[in-house]
C-alpha positions in Angstrom: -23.5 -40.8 -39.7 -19.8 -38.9 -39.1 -20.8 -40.1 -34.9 -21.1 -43.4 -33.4 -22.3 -43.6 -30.0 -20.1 -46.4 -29.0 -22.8 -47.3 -26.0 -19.3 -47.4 -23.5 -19.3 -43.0 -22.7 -17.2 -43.0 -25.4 -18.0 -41.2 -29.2 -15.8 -42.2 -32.3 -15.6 -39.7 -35.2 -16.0 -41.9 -38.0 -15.6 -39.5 -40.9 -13.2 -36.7 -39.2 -13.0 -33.8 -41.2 -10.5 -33.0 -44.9 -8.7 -36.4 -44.3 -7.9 -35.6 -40.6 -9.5 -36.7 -37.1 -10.9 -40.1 -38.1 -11.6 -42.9 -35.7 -10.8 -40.1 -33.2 -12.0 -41.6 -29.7 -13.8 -38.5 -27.8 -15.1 -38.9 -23.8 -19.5 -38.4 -24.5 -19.8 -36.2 -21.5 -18.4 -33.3 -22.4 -19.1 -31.7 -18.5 -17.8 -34.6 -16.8 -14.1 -33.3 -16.0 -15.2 -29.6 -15.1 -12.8 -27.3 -14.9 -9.4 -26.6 -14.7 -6.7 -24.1 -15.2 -4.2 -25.6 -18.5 -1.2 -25.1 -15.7 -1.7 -24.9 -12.1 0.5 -23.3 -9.4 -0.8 -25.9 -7.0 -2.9 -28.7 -7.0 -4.6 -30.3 -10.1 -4.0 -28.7 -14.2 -5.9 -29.6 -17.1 -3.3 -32.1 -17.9 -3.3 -34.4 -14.9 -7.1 -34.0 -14.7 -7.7 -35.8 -18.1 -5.0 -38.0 -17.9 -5.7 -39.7 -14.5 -9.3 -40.1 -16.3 -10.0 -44.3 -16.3 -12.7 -46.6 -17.2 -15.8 -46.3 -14.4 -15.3 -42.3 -14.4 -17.2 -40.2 -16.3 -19.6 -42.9 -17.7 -17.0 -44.7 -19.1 -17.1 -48.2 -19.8 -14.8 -48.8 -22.4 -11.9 -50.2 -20.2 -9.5 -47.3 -20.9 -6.5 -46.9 -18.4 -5.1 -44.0 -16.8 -2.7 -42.1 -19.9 -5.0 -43.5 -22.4 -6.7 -39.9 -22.3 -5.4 -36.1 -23.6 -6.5 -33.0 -24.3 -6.9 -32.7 -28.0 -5.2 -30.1 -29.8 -5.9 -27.3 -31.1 -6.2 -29.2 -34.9 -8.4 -32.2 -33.2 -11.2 -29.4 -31.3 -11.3 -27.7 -35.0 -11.5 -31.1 -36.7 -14.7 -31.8 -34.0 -16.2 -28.3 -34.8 -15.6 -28.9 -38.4 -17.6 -30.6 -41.5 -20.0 -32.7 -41.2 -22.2 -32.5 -38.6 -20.4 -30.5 -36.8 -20.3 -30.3 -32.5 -21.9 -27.0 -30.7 -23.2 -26.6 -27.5 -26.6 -26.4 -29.6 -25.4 -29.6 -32.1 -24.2 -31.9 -29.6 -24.7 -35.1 -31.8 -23.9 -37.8 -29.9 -22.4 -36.1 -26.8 -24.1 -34.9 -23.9 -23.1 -32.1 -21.6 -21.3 -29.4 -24.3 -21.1 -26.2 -22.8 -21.3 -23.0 -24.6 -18.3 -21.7 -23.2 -14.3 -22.3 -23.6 -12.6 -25.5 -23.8 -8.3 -26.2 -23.4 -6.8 -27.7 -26.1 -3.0 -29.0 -25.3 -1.7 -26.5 -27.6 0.4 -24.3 -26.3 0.8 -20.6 -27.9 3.9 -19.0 -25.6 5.1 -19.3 -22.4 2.3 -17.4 -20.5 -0.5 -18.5 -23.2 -2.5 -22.2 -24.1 -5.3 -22.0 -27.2 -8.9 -22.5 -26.4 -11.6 -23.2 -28.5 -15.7 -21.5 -27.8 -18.1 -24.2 -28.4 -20.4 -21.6 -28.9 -19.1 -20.6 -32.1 -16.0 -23.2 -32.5 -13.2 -20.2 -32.6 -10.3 -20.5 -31.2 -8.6 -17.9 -29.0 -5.8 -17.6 -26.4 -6.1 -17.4 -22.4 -3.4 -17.2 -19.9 -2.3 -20.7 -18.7 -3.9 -19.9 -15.3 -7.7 -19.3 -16.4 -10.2 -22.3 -15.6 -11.5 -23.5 -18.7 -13.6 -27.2 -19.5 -11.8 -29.9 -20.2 -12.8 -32.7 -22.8 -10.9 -35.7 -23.4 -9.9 -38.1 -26.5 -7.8 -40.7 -27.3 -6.8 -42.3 -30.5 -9.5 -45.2 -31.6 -8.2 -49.3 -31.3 
């Protein structure tokens, strides 16, 4: 199986997808961190959000420190949308809570701009830095 349920909230991609994305650490709650805008005037962005994110949040068990955590690019959401068995908000594998809506990646498309993917139908598109979209987290694998 490409997904191992690492029984600690966290989900390793053990096959990744044309060479890329293996052993790819991603957070099994894919709700937990809500939502966020990619850059906020004030208060919390997507950013801090995933990067304050630590072991006991989110079901996570793994011990896992705060700045252990990212967004994933824009590469990493296609490589998780990708191949085989691929992750949709109606194939969730071994994840729980995928949304069929729009996830940030940490890609940046311009100054005004941030790539987001639809977990719907794993496309990616653009929205201005200040819309709220989910936020999922990974990490590279040990």
């Amino acid at each position: 199986s490409r997904w191992c349920d690492n029984g600690d909230g966290t989900v390793t991609d053990m096959l990744g997808y044309n060479g890329n994305g293996i052993c790819l650490v991603w957070l099994q709650q894919a709700d937990c961190l809500g939502t966020q805008p990619w850059v906020a005037s004030s208060g919390v962005d997507a950013h801090t959000r995933v990067f304050q994110l630590e072991d006991g949040q989110c079901g996570l068990s793994d011990g896992s420190g705060t700045g252990e955590w990212s967004l994933p690019t824009a590469g990493q959401m296609l490589i998780l949308t990708r191949g085989t068995d691929p992750v949709r908000e109606y194939w969730m594998r071994a994840f729980t809570g995928v949304q069929d809506t729009d996830y940030w990646t940490s890609t940046a498309t311009s100054i005004s701009y941030a790539t987001r993917i639809d977990m719907g139908s794993g496309l990616l598109g653009t929205s201005t830095r200040s819309t709220n979209h989910n936020l999922w987290a990974v990490r590279y694998g040990n």
